[in-house]
C-alpha positions as CSV (number, residue, x, y, z in Angstrom):
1,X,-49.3,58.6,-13.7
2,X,-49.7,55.5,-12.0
3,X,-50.2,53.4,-14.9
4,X,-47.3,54.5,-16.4
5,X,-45.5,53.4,-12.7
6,X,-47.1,50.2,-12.9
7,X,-46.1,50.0,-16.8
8,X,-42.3,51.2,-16.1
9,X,-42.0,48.7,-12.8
10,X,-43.2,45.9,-14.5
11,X,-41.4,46.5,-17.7
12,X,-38.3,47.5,-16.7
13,X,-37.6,47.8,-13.0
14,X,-38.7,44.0,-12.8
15,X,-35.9,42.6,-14.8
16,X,-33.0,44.6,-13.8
17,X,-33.7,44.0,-9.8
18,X,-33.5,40.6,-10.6
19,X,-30.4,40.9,-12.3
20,X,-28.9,43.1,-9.4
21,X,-30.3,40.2,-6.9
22,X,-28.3,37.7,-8.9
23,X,-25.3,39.9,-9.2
24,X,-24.9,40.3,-5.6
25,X,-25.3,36.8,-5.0
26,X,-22.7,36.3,-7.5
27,X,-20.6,38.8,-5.7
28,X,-20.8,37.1,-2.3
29,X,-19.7,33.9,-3.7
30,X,-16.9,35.4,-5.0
31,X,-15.8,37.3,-2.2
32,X,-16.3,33.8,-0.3
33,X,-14.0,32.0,-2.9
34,X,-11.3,35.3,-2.8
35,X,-11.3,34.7,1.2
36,X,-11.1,30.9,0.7
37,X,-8.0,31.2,-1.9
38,X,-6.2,34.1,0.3
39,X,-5.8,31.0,3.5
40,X,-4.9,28.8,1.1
41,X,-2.0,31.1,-0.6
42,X,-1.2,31.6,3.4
43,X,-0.6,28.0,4.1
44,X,0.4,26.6,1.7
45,X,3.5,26.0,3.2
46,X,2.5,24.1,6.0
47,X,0.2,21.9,3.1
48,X,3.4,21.6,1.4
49,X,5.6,20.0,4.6
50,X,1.8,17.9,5.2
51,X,2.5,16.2,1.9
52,X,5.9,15.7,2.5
53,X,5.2,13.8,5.6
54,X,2.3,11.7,4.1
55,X,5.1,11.0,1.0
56,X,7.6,9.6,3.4
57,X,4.7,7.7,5.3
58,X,4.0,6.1,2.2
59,X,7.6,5.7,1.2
60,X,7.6,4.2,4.8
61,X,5.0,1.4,3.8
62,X,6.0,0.7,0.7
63,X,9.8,0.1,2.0
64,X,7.6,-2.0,4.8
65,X,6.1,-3.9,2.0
66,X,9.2,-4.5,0.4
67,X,9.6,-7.6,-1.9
68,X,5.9,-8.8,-1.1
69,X,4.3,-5.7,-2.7
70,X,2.9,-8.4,-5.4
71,X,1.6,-11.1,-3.0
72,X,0.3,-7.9,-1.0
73,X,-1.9,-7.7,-4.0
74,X,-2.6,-10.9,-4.6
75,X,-4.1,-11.4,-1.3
76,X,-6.8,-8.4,-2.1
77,X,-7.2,-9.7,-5.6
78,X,-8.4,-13.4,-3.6
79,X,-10.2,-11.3,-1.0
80,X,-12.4,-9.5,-4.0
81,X,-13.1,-13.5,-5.4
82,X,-13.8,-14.3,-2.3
83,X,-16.6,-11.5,-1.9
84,X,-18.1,-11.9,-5.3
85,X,-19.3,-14.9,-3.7
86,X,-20.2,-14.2,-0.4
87,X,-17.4,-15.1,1.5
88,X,-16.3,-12.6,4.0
89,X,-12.3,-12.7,4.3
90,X,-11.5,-12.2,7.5
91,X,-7.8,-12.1,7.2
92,X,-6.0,-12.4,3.7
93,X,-1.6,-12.3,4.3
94,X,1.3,-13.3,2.8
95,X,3.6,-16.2,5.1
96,X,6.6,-14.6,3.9
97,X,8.8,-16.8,5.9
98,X,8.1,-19.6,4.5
99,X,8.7,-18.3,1.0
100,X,10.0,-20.6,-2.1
101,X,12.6,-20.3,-4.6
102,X,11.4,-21.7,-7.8
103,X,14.3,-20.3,-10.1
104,X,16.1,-23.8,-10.1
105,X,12.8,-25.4,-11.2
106,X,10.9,-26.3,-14.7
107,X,8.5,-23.3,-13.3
108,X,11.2,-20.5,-14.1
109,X,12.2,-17.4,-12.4
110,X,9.1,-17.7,-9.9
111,X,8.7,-17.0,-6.4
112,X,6.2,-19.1,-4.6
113,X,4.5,-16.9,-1.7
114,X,2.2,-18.7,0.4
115,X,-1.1,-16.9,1.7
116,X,-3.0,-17.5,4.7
117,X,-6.6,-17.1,4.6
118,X,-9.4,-16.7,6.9
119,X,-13.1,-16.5,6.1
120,X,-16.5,-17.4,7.0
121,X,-19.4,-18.2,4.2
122,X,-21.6,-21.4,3.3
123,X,-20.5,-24.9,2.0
124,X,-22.3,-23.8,-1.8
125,X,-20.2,-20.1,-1.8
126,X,-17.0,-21.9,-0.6
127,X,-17.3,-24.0,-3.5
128,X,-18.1,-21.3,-5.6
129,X,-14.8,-19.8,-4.5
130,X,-12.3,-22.2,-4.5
131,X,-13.9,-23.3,-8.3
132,X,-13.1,-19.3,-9.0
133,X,-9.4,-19.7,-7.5
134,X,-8.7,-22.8,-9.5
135,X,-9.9,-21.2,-12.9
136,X,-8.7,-17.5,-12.3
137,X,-6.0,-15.6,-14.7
138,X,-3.6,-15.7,-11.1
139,X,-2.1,-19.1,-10.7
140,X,-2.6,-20.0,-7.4
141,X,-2.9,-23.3,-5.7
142,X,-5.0,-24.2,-2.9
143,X,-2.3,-25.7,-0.7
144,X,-4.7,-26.6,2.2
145,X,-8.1,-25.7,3.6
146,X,-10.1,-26.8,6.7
147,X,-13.7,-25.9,7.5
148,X,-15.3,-26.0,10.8
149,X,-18.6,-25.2,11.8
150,X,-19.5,-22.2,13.9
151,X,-21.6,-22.4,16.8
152,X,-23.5,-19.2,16.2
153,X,-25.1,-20.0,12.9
154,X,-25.8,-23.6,11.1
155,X,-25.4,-22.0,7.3
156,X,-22.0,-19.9,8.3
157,X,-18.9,-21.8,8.7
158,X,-14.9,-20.7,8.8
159,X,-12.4,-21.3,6.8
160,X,-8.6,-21.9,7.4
161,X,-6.9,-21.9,3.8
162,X,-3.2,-21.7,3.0
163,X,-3.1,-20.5,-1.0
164,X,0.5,-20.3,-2.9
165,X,0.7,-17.6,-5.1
166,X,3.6,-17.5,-7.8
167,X,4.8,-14.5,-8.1
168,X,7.3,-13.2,-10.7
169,X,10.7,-12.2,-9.6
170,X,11.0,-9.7,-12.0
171,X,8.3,-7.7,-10.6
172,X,9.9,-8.1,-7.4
173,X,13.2,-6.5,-8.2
């Protein structure tokens, strides 16, 4: 009698309490996931109005932006040079006030947006960059730079550097 218990647990009672283990841990993650999708059904109203507020915040910067959404992005595309060789840009903006009009020139329907940059690195990685700026698929033009040493470290120095970005005013439309 108790071999054929210790045949019958091992054979079949075995398996199938592991299959009920499994199923009621099954069962517990769906009831979880039913509870989870019953608050959502319940609020999604209020996730509705929450992403039509962060809609008209971003509507909001993007009216802010305004015509300079493409210098906007030229400034990160110079910031991401910058750190592919080590040069930490501090500050990376568009001088939108003293924008040029370059539709009257041999240089076409251009808008020349000056950037103002600040960064700190070594002499070797500010080379590095400004080689990268002068050879990159954006025209840009190092308009000035100055480079003055910083007290706290002999191998880190800032840089001051006004860049003009043409810009298409097509894009800008």
């Amino acid at each position: 009698m108790v071999l054929i218990l210790l045949v019958d647990f091992t054979l079949i009672m075995r398996p199938q309490l592991g299959v009920l283990a499994s199923a009621g841990r099954k069962a517990s993650e769906l009831s979880a996931d039913i509870k989870k999708t019953r608050y959502n059904v319940k609020n999604i109203s209020s996730l509705e109005a929450e992403a039509k507020q962060l809609q008209g915040k971003l509507n909001g910067v993007i009216e802010k932006l305004g015509e300079h959404r493409e210098a906007i992005m030229v400034a990160e595309h110079i910031s991401k040079l910058a750190e592919k060789y080590n040069v930490q840009v501090n500050q990376a903006m568009p001088l939108k006030e003293q924008d040029v009009d370059l539709s009257d020139s041999d240089k076409g329907e251009f808008l020349a947006v000056p950037i103002l940059v600040n960064a700190e690195g070594g002499y070797h990685n500010f080379g590095l960059f400004f080689n990268a700026l002068e050879t990159d698929q954006v025209f840009l033009d190092i308009q000035s730079f100055e480079i003055t040493g910083n007290p706290q470290s002999s191998k880190k120095h800032f840089l001051t550097m006004t860049i003009m970005s043409f810009v298409p005013k097509k894009v800008l439309e």
